[in-house]
C-alpha positions in Angstrom: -15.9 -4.2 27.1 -13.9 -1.8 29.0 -12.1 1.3 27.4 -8.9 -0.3 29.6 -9.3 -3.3 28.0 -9.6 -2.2 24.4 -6.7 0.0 24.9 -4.4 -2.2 25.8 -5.4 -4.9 23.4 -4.6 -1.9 21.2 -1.6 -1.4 22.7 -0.6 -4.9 22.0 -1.4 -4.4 18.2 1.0 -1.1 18.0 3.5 -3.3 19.7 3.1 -6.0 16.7 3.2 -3.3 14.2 6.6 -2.4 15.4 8.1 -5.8 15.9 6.7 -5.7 12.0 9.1 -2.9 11.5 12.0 -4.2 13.4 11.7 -7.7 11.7 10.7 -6.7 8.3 12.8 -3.5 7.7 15.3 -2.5 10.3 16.5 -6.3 11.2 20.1 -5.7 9.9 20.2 -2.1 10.2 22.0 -0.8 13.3 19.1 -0.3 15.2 17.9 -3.7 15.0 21.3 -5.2 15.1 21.5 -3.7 18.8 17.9 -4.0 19.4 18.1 -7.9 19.2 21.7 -8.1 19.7 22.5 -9.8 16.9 26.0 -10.0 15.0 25.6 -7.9 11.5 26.8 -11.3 9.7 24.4 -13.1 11.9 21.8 -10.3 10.7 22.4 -10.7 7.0 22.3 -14.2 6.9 19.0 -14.5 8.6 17.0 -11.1 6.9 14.4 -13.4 5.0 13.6 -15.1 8.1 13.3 -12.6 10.2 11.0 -10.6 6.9 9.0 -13.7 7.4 8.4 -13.4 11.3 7.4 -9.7 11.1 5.1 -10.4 8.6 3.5 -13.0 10.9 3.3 -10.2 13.7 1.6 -8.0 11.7 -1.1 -10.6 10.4 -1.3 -10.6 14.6 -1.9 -6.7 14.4 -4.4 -6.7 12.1 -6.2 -9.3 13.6 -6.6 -7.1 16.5 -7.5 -4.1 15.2 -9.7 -6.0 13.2 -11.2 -7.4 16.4 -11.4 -3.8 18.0 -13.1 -2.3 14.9 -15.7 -4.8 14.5 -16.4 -4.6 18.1 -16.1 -8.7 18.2 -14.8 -10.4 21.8 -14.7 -13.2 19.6 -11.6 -12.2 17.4 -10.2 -10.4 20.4 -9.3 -13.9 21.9 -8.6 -15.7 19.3 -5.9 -13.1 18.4 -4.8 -12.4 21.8 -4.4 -16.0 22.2 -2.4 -16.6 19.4 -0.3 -13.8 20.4 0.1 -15.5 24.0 1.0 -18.2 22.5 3.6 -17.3 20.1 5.1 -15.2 23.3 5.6 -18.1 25.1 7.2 -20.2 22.9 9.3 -17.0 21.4 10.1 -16.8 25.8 11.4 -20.3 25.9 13.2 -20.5 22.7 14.4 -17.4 21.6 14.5 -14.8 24.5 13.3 -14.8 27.9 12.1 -11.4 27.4 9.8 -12.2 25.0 7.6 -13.1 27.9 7.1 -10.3 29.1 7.3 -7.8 26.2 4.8 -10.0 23.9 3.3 -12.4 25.5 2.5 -10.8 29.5 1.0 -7.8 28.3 -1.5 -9.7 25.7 -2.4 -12.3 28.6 -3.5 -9.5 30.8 -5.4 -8.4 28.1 -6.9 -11.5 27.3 -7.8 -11.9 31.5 -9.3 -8.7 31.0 -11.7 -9.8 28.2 -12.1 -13.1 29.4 -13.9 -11.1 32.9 -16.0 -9.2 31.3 -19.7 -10.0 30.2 -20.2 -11.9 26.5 -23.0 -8.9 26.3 -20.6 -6.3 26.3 -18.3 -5.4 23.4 
């Protein structure tokens, strides 16, 4: 597989790392009060949800560095899939830009592994 390719699948897996962060730790700090533009009672009442959707996003991470360790195309689009997915769905019913942050940048990367030879990894 293509040191493009791998790159930005781990590009996506950064990216799930810090919506980990954001979601998980910073979701009713100031930061991520203006980063999802969220009122701070809004914030506080919905901390153990949002807790719960970063750790989702970083089971997504790790699937994809666990996918580019092991070298396996495999796990790569399995977890690029999944991430597609949940960007899609995140696009429709949360925020639009979902789709393009999340889920546009994984799909390219799943296009990417998608074109390349099953003999490759």
């Amino acid at each position: 597989m293509s040191l493009i390719t791998n790159i930005l699948i781990g590009i996506v897996a950064v990216l799930h790392v810090y919506f980990l962060v954001l979601e998980m730790f910073l979701w009713d700090t100031s930061f991520g009060i203006k980063a999802f533009g969220l009122t701070p009672e809004f914030a506080a009442a919905s901390k153990v949800l949002a807790a719960n959707q970063g750790l989702y996003n970083g089971f997504l991470a790790a699937g994809l560095f666990w996918g580019l360790c092991a070298g396996r195309r495999d796990l790569k689009i399995f977890f690029l899939l999944c991430v597609v997915i949940a960007g899609i769905f995140g696009g429709l019913t949360a925020k639009t830009s979902i789709l393009f942050v999340q889920a546009l940048p994984a799909l390219i990367a799943l296009i990417l592994v998608l074109s390349t030879s099953r003999n490759q990894t």
